[in-house]
Structure formats: C-alpha cells, structure tokens
C-alpha positions as CSV (number, residue, x, y, z in Angstrom):
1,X,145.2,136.1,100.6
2,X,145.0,134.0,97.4
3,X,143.7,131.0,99.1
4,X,140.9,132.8,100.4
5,X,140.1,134.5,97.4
6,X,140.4,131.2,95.3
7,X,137.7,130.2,97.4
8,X,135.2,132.9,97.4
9,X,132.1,132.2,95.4
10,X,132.2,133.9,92.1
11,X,129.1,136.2,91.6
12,X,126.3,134.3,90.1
13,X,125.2,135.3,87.1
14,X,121.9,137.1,87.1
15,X,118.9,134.8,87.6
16,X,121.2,131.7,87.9
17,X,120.0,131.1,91.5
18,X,116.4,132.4,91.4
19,X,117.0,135.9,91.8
20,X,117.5,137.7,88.4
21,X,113.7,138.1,87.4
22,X,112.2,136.9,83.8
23,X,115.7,136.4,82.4
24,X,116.8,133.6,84.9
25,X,114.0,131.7,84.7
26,X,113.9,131.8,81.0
27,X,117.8,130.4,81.2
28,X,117.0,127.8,82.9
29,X,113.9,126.8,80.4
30,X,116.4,127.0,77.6
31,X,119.1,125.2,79.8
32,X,116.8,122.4,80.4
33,X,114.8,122.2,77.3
34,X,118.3,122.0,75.8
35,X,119.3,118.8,78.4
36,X,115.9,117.4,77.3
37,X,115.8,118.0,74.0
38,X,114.9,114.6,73.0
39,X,112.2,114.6,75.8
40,X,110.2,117.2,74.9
41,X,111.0,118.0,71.4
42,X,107.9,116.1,70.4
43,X,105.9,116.9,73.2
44,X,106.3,120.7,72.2
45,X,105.9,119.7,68.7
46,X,102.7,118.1,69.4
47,X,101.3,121.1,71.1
48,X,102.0,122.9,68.3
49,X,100.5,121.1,66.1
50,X,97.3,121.1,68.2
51,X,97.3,125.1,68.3
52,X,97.7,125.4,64.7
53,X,95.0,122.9,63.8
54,X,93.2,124.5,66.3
55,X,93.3,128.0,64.5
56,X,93.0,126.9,61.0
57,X,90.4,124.4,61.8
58,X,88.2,127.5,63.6
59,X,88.2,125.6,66.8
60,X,86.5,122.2,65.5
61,X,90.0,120.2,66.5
62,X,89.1,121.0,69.8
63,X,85.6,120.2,69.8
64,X,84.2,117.3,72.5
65,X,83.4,115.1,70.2
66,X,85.7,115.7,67.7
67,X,88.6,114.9,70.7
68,X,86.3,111.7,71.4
69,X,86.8,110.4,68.2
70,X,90.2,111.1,68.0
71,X,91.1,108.8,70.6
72,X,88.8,106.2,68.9
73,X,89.9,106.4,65.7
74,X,93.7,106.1,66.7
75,X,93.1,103.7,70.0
76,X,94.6,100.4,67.5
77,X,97.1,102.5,66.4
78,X,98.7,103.5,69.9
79,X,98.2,100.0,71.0
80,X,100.5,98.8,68.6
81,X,103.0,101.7,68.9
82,X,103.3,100.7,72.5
83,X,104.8,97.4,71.6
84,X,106.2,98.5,68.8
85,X,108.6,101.0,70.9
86,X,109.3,98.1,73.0
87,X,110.6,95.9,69.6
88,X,112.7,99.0,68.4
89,X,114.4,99.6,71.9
90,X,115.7,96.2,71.7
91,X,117.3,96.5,68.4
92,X,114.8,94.9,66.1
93,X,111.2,96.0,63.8
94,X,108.3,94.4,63.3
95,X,106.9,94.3,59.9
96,X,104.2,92.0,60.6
97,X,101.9,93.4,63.0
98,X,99.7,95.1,60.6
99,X,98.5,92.0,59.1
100,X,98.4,89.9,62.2
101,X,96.0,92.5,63.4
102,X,93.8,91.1,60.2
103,X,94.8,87.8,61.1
104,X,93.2,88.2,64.3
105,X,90.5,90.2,63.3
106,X,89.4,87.3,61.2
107,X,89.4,84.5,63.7
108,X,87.7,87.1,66.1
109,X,84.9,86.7,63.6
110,X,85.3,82.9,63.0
111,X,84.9,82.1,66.7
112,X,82.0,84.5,67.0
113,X,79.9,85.2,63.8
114,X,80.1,82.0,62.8
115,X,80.7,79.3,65.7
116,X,78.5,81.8,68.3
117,X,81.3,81.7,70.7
118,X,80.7,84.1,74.0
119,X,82.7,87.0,73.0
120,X,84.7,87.0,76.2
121,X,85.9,83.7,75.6
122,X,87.0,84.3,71.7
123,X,88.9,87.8,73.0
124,X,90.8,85.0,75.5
125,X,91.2,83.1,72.6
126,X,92.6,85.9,70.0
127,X,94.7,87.3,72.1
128,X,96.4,83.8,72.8
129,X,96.5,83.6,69.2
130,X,98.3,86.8,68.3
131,X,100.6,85.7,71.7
132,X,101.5,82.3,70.0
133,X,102.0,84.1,66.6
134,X,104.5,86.7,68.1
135,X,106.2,83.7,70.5
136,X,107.3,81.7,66.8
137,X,108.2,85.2,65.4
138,X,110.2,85.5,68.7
139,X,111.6,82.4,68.5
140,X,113.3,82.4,64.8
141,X,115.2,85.9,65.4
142,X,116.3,85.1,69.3
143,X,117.0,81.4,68.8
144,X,117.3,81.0,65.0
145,X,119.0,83.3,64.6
146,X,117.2,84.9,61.4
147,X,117.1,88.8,61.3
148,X,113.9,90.5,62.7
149,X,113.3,92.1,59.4
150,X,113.3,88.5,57.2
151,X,111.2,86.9,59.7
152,X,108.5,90.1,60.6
153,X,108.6,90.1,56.4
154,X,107.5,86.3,56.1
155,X,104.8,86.9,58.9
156,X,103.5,90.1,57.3
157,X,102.6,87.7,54.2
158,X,101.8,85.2,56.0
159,X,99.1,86.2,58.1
160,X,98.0,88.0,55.5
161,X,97.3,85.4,53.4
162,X,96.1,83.4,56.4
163,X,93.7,85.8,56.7
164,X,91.9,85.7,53.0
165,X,91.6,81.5,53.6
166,X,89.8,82.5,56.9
167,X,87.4,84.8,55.5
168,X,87.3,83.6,51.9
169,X,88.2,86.9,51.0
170,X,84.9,88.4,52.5
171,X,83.6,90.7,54.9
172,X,82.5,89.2,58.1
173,X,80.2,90.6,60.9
174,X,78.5,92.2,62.8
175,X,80.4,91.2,66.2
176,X,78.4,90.6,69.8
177,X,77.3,94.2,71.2
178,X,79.4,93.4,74.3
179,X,82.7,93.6,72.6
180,X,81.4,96.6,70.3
181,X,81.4,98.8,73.8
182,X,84.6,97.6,74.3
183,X,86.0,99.6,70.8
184,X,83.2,102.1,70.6
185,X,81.8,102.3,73.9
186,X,81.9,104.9,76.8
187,X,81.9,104.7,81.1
188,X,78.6,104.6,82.5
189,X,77.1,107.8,84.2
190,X,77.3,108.4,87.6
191,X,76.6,110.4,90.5
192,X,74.4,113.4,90.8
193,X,72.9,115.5,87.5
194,X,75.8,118.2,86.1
195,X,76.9,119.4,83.2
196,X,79.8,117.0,82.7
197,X,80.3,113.1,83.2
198,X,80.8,112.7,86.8
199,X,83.3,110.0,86.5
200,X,85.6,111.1,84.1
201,X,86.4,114.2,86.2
202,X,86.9,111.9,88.9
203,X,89.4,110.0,87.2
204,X,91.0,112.9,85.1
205,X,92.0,114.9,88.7
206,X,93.1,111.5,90.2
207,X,95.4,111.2,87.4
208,X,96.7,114.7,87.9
209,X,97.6,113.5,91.2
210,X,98.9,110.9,89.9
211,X,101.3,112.6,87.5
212,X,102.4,114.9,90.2
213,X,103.2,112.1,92.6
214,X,105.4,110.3,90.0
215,X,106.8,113.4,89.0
216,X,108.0,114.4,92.5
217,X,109.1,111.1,93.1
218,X,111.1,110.6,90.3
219,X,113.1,113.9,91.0
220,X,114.1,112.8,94.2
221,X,115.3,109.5,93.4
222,X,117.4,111.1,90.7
223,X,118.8,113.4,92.8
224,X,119.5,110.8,95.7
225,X,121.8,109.1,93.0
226,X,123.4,112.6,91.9
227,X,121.6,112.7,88.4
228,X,121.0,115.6,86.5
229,X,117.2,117.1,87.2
230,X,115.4,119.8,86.1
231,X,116.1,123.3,88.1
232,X,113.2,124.0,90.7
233,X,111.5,126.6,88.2
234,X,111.3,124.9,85.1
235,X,110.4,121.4,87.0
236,X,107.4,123.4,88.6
237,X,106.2,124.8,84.9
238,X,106.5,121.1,83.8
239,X,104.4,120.4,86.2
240,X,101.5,122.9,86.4
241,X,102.1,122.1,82.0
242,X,101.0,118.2,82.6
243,X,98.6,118.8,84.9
244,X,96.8,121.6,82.7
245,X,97.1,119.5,79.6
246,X,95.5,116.3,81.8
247,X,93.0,119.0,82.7
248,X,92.3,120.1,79.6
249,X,91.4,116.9,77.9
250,X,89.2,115.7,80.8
251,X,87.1,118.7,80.7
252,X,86.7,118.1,76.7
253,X,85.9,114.2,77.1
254,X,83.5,114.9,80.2
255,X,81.6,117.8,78.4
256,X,80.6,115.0,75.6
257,X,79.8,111.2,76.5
258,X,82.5,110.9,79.0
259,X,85.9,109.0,78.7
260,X,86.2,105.9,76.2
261,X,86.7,102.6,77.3
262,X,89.5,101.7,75.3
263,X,91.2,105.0,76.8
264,X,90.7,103.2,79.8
265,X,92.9,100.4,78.1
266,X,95.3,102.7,76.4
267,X,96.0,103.8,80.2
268,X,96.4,100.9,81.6
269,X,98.5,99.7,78.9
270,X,100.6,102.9,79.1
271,X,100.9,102.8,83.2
272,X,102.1,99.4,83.2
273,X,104.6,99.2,80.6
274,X,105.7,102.5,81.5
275,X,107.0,101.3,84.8
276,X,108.2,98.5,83.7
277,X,110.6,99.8,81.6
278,X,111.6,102.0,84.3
279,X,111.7,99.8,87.1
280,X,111.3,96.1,86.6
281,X,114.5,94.3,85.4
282,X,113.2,93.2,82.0
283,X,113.1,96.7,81.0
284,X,116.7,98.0,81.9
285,X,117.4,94.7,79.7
286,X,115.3,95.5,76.6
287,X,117.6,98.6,77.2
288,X,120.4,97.2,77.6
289,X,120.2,94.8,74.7
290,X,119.2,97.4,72.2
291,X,122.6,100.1,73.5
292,X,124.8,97.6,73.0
293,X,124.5,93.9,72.8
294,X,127.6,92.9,73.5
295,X,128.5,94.8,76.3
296,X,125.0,93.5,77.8
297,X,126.0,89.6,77.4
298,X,129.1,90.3,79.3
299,X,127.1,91.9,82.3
300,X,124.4,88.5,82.1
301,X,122.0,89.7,80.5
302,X,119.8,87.0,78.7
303,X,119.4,88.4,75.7
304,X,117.7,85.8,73.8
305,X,115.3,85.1,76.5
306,X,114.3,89.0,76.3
307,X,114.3,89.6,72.7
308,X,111.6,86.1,72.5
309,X,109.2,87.8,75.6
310,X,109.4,91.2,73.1
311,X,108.2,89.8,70.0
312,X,105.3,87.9,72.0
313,X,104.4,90.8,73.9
314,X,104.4,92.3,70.6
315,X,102.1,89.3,69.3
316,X,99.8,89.8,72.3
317,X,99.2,93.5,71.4
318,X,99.1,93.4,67.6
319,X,96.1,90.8,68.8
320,X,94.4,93.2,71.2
321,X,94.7,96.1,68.1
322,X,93.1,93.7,66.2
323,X,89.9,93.4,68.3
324,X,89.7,97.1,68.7
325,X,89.8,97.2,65.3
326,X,87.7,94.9,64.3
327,X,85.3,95.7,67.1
328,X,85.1,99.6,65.9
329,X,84.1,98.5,62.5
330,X,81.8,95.9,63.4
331,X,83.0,93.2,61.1
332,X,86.4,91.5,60.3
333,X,87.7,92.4,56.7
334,X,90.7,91.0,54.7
335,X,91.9,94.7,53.7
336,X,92.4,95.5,57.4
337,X,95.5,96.6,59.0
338,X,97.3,97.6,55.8
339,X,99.9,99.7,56.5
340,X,99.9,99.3,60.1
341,X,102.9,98.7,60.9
342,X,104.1,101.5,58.7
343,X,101.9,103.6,61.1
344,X,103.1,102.2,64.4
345,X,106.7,102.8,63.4
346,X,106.6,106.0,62.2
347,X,104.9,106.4,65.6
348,X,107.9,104.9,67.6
349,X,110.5,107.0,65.7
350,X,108.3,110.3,65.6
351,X,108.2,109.4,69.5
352,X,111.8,109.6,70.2
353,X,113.0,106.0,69.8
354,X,116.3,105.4,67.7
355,X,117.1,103.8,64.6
356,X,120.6,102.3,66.7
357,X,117.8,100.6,69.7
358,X,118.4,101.7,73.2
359,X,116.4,104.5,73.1
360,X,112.7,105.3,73.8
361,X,109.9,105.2,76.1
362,X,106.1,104.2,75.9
363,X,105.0,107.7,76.7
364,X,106.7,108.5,73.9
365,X,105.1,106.0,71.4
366,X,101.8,107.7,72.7
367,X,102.8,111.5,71.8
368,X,104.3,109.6,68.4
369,X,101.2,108.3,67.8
370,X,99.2,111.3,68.7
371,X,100.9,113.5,66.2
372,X,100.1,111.5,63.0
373,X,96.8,111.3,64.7
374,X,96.2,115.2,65.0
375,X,97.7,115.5,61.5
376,X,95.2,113.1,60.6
377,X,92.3,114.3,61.9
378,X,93.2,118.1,61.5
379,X,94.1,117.8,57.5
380,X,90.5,115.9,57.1
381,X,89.0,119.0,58.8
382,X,90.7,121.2,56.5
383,X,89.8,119.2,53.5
384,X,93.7,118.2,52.8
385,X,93.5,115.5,50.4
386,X,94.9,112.1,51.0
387,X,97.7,112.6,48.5
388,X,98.9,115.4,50.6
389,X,98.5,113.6,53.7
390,X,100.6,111.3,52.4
391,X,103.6,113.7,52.0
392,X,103.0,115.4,55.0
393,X,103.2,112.4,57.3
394,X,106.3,111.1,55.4
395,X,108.1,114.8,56.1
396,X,107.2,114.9,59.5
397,X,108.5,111.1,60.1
398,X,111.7,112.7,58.0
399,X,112.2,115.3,60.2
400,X,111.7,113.0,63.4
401,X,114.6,110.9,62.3
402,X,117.0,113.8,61.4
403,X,116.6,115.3,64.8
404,X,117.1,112.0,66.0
405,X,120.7,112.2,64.3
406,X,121.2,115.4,64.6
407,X,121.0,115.6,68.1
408,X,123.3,112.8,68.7
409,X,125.8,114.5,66.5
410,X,125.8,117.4,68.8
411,X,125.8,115.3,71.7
412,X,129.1,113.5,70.4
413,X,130.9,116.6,69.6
C-alpha cells in the first residue's frame, strides 16, 4: 500500500549511520567541518602553520624552550586580544589600548622605581588606572554618544603623550623582582625527582579533563534544546584532537622549566571570560548588542550600560598587558606598545570575530593571537626579514577577513 511504503525508511546512504566504513566517517568530518567552518577554520589553520614551521624550521618551533618563550613573548598580546574580541563583538574597536599599555607601563614605574611603592600595591594601583581610563573611554561612546573609533583615536594620543610627560621621554627601570616572576617567571618544583615538572603535568591532564567535561556537557545541553551538534564520530575525533593538542604542549612546557605564570593568567583569563560569554547574561548582551542593536533595545537590553562595562574591562586589561609588558622587559619605556592594538585586532579578526559585531569568542582571540605569534616566531627562525613579516601578517589578516565574508555570502545564499 502507498501509505505504507511512504513510510518506510529510505536506505541510508552508505556510512550515513555508522556503518559504511572510512567513507561515512569521512562525510560526516566534511559535513561538520563544513557546519563549523567558522569554528575551526582557524584552528586547522593554526595547526598548519605549526607543522610547516615545524618542517622548515628542522624541528626548532617545537623545541621546549623555544614553545616557552613563545607564550612569553606573546602573553601581552593575547591579554589584549581577549578584550579586544569582547569590544568588537559589541560593535565597536579600540584604537587606544596600545598606548594605554605605555601609559600604564609608565606609572607602573613611577609608583615603583621612583616612589618605592610595594609592587603589589602599584599593580592594584595600575590596573585601577587602566580601569578608570577605559570607564571615560566607555563613557563618551555609550553616553556621549561619540563613535568608538573618534574617541579610542583621541586616547591613543593621549596616553601616549601622557606617557612621555611621565617618563620625560626616558627609559625607566629595573622593576621589583617580585613582579618580574610575574612576566618572566615559572611554577615552583614539586613532588618527587623526574624528568619533567611535576606540576605542570598535573595541571595539563586536569585540564584535559576539564576540556572533556565541558565538551560533553556542552553537547548535551545543545541537544536538550534541539541544536545542531556534531555527529558521534567526528565529536569523538574532536575530542581525542583537544586532548592530544593539551597533551602535547604540556609535555613540551614540563620537559623545560615548567609552565609560565602568566600562562597561568592567560588561563584564567580565558576560563572566565569564556563562560561568561556563554553563560552569564552580560555576554548574550555583548552579543546581542553587536547582531543588531536595535532589535536588542526592543527585547531590554541595556545597551549603554554594556557597551560602558566593555570599554572598562577593556581598560582593565590593556592595564594588566601593560605590566606584563613592562615587567618582561624590566623597565617602562615611552616606545612601548606601538602597534598594539594593530596586533590585538588583527588577532580578534584572524580569530573569527566580524567586522558587522555579533560574532566571536575568547578562545578564538587566543588561536588569533597564536597564529601571528607562530608566524612570528617561526619567520625569525627562518631568518624572514621584518619587511617580509610585515606582508605576510597583513595577507594572512587579509585572508581572515575574506573568509569572514565569504562564508557569510554562502551562508546567505
């Protein structure tokens, strides 16, 4: 009978449900990889990136202490792409952070080179300083009404110049020891004698768990709502991918000194505003604000309220950046943080954030910021002069942005 034919399962195509061997699974990685494009476009492009380094740099990329300094050398620089993502989500930039930074930088060194403040007191200080800086910022573009990019412009001179009157346009150092450790410092040893740094492993497999948990958990909240989620097959190979890559780096960073404090910070940093923006209600606002204002002020969103906290969070972290920076260096300079801010959002965009707002996340900031740093770091290993850095990054931060569009062209159609 028709009706009974009209409701007998069609054959599934082979591998479709599991059962058709190398093919189906390899569907259902190009199925999902094409769903996720935006997800793990970068994430793959990073990883390729690495290899190739990797090869041409005969394996020195992938050295312990060459992966050490990597995280060191790019700790400000993913610091500021966190917030950064966060300002660009919402619908604005910031062209100001790379001299507030400086600006910070130099009263770090005011309060403790010259006035022999306790450096735990100044950091408490500075970072009140950069919050107070981003809060005004905040306050012209969500209550003045002045565009992000006039009022991030004036700052950008302004602190800048703020920052030669401070220093009287001269180096200043060296900082307390204490804070030094902070920027250039490693965890302590622990545990019995072995090969590797006892505590970094310790943290690096309870971070695997971690991933895994949040991972699994994720899935079956999104299917509880009837979301789209990976098929079983290519969520597992996510998986067992995270969880080698966390691996992977934990053996490197516990084979040399252990793991650096300020990854400590970076993880911290990325934990919390990570689930913030995917559970607390300021984040489905930033959101909301940056997809479409208007539709967001109908609903009650306050957007002005938001769009002040964003630029002072932003203030808050340009200030921390600042201390690292300073801290790395050992002395407070009026040259530093130039070009900054052209690092932390090329970062952003290279992560997956959009030029329209709305779209982004803080892990992605990270793997933004970790390409230019492999770039960096690999084209120094390969004796790539800086001219040719230059182009490089600028073509990769090109070809970010035009996938960007180009995927939401294909979306739309």
């Amino acid at each position: 009978m028709s009706t009974v034919t009209d409701k007998t399962p069609a054959a599934a195509p082979p591998g479709r449900n599991g059962t058709g061997g190398g093919d189906g699974l390899l569907q259902l990685m190009l199925d999902g990889m094409r769903r996720n494009m935006r997800q793990y476009g970068m994430l793959m492009a990073l990883g390729l990136i690495v290899a190739l380094f990797a090869v041409w740099t005969d394996g020195d990329l992938l050295l312990p202490r060459n992966v050490s300094n990597l995280v060191l050398q790019n700790s400000y620089i993913l610091i500021l792409a966190i917030g950064m993502m966060l300002v660009i989500i919402s619908g604005h930039i910031d062209l100001s952070v790379g001299s507030l930074t400086a600006f910070v930088g130099s009263m770090a060194a005011v309060f403790m080179v010259r006035n022999d403040l306790p450096w735990p007191v100044a950091v408490v200080l500075c970072l009140a300083v950069g919050a107070i800086a981003g809060a005004v910022q905040g306050w012209f573009i969500a209550y003045g009404g002045i565009p992000s990019f006039i009022v991030t412009l004036a700052g950008m001179l302004t602190f800048r110049g703020l920052t030669e009157i401070f220093l009287e346009g001269q180096t200043l150092g060296p900082f307390p020891r204490g804070l030094q450790k902070v920027a250039n410092g490693f965890m302590p040893e622990v545990g019995p004698e072995t090969n590797y740094h006892n505590l970094t492993l310790l943290l690096g497999f309870a971070l695997i768990a971690l991933v895994v948990l949040q991972e699994v958990r994720d899935r079956r909240r999104q299917k509880e709502f009837d979301l789209d989620v990976l098929p079983a097959k290519l969520f597992l190979l996510k998986l067992v991918a995270l969880a080698a890559a966390v691996l992977v780096v934990t053996m490197l960073l516990a084979s040399y000194k252990g793991a650096p404090i300020v990854l400590l910070i970076l993880g911290v940093l990325l934990v919390g505003f990570g689930y913030m923006m995917r559970n607390a209600v300021i984040g489905r606002h930033i959101y909301a604000i940056g997809g479409n204002l208007p539709a967001a002020k109908l609903s009650g969103v306050r957007d002005k309220k938001v769009t002040f906290l964003v630029f002072l969070n932003m203030g808050m972290l340009a200030a921390l950046a600042g201390l690292v920076f300073a801290a790395r260096f050992n002395a407070a300079s009026p040259k530093a943080g130039l070009n900054f801010e052209l690092e932390a959002i090329a970062a952003a965009f290279i992560g997956g954030a959009s030029m329209a707002g709305g779209v982004g996340t803080v892990l992605g900031a990270i793997i933004g910021g970790l390409v230019l740093g492999v770039l960096n770091n690999g084209m120094n290993l390969v004796g790539v002069g800086t001219d040719w850095q230059q182009v490089i990054k600028g073509l990769v931060l090109l070809a970010a942005v035009g996938f960007d569009v180009w995927n939401k062209r294909k979306v739309g159609s």
